[in-house]
N, CA and C atoms as an extended XYZ file, in Angstrom:
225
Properties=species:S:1:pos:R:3:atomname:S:1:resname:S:1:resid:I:1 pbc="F F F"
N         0.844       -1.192        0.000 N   UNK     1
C         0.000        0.000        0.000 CA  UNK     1
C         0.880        1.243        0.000 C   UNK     1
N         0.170        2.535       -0.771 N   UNK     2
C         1.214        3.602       -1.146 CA  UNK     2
C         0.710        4.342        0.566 C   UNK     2
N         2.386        5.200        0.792 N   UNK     3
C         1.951        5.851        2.213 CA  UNK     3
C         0.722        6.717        1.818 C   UNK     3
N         0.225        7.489        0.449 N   UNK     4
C        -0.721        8.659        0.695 CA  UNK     4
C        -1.690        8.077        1.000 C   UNK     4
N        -1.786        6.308        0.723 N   UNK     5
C        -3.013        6.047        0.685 CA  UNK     5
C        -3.171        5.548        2.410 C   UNK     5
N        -2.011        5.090        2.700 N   UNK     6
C        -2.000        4.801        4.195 CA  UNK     6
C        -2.438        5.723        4.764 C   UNK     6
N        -2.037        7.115        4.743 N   UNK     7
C        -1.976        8.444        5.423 CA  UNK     7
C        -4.042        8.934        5.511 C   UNK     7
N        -4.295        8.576        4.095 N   UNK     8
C        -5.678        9.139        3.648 CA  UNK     8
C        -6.672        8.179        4.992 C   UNK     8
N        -6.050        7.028        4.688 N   UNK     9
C        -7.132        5.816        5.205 CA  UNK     9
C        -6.869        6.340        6.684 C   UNK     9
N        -5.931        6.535        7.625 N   UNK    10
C        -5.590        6.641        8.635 CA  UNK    10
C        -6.508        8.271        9.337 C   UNK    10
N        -6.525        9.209        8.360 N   UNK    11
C        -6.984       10.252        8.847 CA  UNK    11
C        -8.621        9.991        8.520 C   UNK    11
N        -9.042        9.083        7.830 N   UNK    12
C       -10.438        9.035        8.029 CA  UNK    12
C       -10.873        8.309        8.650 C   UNK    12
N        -9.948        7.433        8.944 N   UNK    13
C       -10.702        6.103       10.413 CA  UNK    13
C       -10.647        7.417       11.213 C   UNK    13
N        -9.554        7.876       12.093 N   UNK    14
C        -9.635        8.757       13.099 CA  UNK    14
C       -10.147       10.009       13.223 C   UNK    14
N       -11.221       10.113       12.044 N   UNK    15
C       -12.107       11.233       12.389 CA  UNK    15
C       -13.456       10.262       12.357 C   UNK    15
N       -13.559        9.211       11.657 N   UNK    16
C       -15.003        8.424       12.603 CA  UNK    16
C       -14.769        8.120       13.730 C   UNK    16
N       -13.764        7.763       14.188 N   UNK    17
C       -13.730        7.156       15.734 CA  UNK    17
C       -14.074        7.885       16.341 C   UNK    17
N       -13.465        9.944       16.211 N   UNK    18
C       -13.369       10.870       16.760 CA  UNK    18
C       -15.107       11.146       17.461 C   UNK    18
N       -15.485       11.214       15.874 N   UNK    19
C       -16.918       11.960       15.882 CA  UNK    19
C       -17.920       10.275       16.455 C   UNK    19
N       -17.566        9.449       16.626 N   UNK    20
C       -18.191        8.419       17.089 CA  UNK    20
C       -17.910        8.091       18.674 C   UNK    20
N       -16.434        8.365       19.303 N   UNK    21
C       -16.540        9.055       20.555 CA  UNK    21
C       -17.138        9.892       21.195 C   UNK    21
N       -16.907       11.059       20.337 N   UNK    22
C       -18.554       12.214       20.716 CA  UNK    22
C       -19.934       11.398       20.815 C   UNK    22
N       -20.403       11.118       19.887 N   UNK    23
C       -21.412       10.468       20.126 CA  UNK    23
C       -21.461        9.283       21.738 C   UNK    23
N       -20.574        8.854       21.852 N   UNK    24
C       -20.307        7.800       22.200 CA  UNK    24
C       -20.794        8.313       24.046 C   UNK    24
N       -20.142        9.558       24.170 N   UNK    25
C       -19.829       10.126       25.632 CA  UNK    25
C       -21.129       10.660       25.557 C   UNK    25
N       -21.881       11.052       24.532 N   UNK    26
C       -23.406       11.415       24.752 CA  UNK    26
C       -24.615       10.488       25.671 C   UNK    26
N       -24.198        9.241       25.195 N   UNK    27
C       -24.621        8.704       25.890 CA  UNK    27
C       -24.146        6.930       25.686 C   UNK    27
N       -23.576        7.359       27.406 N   UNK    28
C       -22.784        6.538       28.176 CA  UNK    28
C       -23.653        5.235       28.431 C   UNK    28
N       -24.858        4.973       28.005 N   UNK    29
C       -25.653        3.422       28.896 CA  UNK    29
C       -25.911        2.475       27.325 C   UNK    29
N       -25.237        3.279       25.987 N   UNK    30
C       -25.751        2.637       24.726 CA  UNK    30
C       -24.654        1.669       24.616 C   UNK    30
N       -25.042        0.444       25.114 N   UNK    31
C       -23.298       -0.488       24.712 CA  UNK    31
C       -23.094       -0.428       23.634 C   UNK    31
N       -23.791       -0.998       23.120 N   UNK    32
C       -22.841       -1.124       21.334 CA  UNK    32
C       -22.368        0.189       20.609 C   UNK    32
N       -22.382        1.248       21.385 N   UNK    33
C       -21.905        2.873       20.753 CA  UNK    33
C       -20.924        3.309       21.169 C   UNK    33
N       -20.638        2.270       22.343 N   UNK    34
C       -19.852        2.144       23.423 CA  UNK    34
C       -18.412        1.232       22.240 C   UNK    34
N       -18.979        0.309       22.212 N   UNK    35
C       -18.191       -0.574       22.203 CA  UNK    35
C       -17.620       -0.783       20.594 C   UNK    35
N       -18.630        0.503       19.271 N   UNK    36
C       -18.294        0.969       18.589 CA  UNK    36
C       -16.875        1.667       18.183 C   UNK    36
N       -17.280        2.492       19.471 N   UNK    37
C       -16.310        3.360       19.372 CA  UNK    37
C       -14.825        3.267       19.672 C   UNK    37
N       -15.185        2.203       20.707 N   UNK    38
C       -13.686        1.294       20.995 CA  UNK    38
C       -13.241        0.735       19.748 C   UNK    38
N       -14.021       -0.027       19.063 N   UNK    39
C       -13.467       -0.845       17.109 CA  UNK    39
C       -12.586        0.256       16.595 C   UNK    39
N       -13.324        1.638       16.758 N   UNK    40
C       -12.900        2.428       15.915 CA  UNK    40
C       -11.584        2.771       16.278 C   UNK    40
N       -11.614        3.330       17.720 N   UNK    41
C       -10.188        3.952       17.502 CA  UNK    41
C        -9.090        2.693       17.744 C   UNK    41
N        -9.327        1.536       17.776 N   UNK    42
C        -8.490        0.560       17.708 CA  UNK    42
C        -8.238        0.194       16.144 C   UNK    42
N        -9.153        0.814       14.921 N   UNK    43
C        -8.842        0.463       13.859 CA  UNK    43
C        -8.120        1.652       13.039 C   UNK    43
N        -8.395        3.092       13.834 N   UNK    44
C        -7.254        4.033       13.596 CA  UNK    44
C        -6.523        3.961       13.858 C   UNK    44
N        -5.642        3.235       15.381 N   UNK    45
C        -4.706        3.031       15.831 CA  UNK    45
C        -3.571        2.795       15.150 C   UNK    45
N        -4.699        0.899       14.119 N   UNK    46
C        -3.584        0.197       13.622 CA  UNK    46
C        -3.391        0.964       12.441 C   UNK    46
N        -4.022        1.478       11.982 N   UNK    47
C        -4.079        2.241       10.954 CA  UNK    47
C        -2.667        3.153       10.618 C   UNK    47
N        -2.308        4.117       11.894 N   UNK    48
C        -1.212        4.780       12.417 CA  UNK    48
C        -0.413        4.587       12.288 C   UNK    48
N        -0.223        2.964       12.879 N   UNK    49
C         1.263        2.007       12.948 CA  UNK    49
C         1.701        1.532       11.853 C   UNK    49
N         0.553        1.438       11.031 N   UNK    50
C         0.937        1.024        9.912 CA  UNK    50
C         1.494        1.891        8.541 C   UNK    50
N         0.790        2.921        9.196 N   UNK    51
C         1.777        4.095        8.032 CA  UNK    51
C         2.968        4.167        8.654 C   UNK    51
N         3.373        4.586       10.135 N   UNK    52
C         4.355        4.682       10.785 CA  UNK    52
C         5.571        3.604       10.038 C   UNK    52
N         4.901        2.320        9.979 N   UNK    53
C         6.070        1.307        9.648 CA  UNK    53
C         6.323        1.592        8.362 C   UNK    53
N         5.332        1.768        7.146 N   UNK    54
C         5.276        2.063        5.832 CA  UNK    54
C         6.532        3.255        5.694 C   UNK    54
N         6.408        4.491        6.290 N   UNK    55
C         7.350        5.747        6.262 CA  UNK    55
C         8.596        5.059        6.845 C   UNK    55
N         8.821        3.923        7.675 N   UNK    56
C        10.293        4.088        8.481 CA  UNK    56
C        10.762        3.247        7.388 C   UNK    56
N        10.227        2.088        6.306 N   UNK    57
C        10.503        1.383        5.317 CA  UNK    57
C        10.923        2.571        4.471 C   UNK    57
N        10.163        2.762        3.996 N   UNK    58
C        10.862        4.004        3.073 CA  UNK    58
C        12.026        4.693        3.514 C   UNK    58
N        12.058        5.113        4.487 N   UNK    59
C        13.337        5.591        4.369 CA  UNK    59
C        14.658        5.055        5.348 C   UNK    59
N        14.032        3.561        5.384 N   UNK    60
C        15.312        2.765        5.234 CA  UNK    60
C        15.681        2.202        6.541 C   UNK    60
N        14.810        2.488        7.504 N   UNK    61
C        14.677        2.311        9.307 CA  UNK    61
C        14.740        0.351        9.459 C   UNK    61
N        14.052        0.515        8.599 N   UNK    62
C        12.963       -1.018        9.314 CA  UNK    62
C        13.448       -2.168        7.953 C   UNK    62
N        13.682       -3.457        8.388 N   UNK    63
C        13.481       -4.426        7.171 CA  UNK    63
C        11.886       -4.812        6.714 C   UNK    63
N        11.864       -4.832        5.253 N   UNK    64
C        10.555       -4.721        4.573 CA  UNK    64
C         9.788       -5.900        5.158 C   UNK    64
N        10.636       -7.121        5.968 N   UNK    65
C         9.469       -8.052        6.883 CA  UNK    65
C         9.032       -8.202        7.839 C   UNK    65
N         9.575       -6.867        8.416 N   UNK    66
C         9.122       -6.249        9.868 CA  UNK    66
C         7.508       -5.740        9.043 C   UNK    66
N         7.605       -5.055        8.242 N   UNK    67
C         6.443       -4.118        7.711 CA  UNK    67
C         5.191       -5.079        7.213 C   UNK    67
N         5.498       -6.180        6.814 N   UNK    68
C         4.913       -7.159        5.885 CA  UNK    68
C         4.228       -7.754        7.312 C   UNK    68
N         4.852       -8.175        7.951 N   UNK    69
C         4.343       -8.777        9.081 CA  UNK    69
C         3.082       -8.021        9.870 C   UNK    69
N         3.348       -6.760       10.496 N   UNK    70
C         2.211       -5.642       10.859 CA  UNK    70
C         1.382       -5.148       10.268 C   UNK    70
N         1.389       -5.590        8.535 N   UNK    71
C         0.141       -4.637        7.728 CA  UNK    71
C        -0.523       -6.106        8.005 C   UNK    71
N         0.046       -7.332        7.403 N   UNK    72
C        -0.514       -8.618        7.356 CA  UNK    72
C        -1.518       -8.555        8.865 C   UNK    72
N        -1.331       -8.130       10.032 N   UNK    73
C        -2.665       -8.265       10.783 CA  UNK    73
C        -3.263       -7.320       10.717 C   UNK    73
N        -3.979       -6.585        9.657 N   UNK    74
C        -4.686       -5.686        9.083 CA  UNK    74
C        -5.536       -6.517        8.700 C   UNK    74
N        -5.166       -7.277        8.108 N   UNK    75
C        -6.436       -8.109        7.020 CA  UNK    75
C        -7.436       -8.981        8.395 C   UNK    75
């Protein structure tokens, strides 16, 4: 995956999680809005790490099966 596209995907998980946290703290007794919102920012998270590893590959930090390994639990 190209980093812009890592970068793109990463800033739009973490503005649903964002605006789904809001929601989320609205009201505190809805589990599954609850527990929504936890998916989410755990899927921006990886999202993060995974550009993170993508950029340190590029410029030469990391071996490419360190990177292969961390996108691979994406799927």
């Amino acid at each position: 995956m190209s980093i812009e596209f890592l970068r793109n995907h990463a800033r739009v998980l973490s503005e649903f999680a964002a605006a789904t946290t809001e929601r989320a703290k609205l009201d505190p007794d809805d589990f599954w809005l609850q527990i929504a919102a936890k998916n989410q920012q755990q899927a921006a998270s990886d999202a993060m790490q995974a550009l993170a590893a993508a950029c340190a590959q590029e410029a030469g930090k990391i071996d490419k099966q360190d990177v292969l390994v961390e996108v691979d639990k994406l799927d």
